[in-house]
C-alpha positions in Angstrom: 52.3 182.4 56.4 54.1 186.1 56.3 57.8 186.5 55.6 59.3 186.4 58.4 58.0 182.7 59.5 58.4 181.3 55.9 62.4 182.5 56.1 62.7 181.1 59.7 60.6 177.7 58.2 63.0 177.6 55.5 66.4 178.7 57.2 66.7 181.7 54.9 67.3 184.4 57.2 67.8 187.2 55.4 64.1 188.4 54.6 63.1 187.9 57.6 66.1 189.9 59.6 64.8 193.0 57.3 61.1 192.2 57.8 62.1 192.5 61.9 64.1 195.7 61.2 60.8 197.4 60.0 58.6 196.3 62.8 61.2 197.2 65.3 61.0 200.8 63.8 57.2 200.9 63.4 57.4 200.0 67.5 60.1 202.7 67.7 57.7 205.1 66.2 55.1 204.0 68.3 56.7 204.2 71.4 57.6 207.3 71.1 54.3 209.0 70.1 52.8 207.5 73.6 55.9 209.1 75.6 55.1 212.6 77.8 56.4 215.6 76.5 57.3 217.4 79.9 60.0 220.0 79.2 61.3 221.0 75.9 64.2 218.2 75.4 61.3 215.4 75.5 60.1 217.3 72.4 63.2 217.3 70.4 63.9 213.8 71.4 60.4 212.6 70.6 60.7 214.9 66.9 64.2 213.5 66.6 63.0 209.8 66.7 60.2 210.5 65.0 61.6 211.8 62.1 64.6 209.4 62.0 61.6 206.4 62.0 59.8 208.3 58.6 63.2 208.4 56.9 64.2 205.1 57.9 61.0 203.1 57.2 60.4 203.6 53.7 64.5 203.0 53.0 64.3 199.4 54.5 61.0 198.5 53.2 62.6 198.9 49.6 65.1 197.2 50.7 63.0 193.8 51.6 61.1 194.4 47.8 64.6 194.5 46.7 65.6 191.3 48.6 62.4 189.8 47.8 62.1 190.5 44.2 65.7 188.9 43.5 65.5 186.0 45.8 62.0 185.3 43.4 60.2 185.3 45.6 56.0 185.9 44.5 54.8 189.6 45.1 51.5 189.0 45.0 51.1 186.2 47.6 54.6 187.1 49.7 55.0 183.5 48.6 58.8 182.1 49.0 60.2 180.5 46.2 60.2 176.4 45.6 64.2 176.5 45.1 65.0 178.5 48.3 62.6 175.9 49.9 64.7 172.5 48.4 67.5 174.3 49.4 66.7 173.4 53.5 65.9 170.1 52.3 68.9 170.1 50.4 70.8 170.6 53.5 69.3 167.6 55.3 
């Protein structure tokens, strides 16, 4: 189960807002390498995305290790932690 559907499982939101974040830029990146380049301001837009989407990617994805690591969750599996689990239960 990845992050994002344990954390919407589990009603812990946060992970998986920052796991959405990155694939919304990945798309972004994507999107724009498929777009024309007619006249010269579709090539500074497309550069200006581009390189906003390299600088921003790596910053949020240490940002979800961050989250990740201090909510405990497991590293090697991207396994949620029991006590974030009980905690929906918890709530019950």
């Amino acid at each position: 189960m990845s992050i994002r559907q344990q954390a919407a499982l589990y009603q812990c939101a946060c992970p998986a807002q920052v796991g959405l974040l990155l694939a919304e830029i990945l798309k972004l990146f994507e999107y724009q390498e498929n777009c024309l380049n007619r006249t010269e301001a579709d090539v500074l837009v497309h550069r200006a995305i581009e390189k906003a989407t390299r600088e921003a990617y790596p910053i949020i994805e240490k940002c979800l290790t961050e989250v990740l690591t201090l909510e405990g969750w497991n590293m090697d599996t991207l396994t949620m932690p029991e006590y974030l689990k009980q905690r929906l239960l918890d709530s019950i």
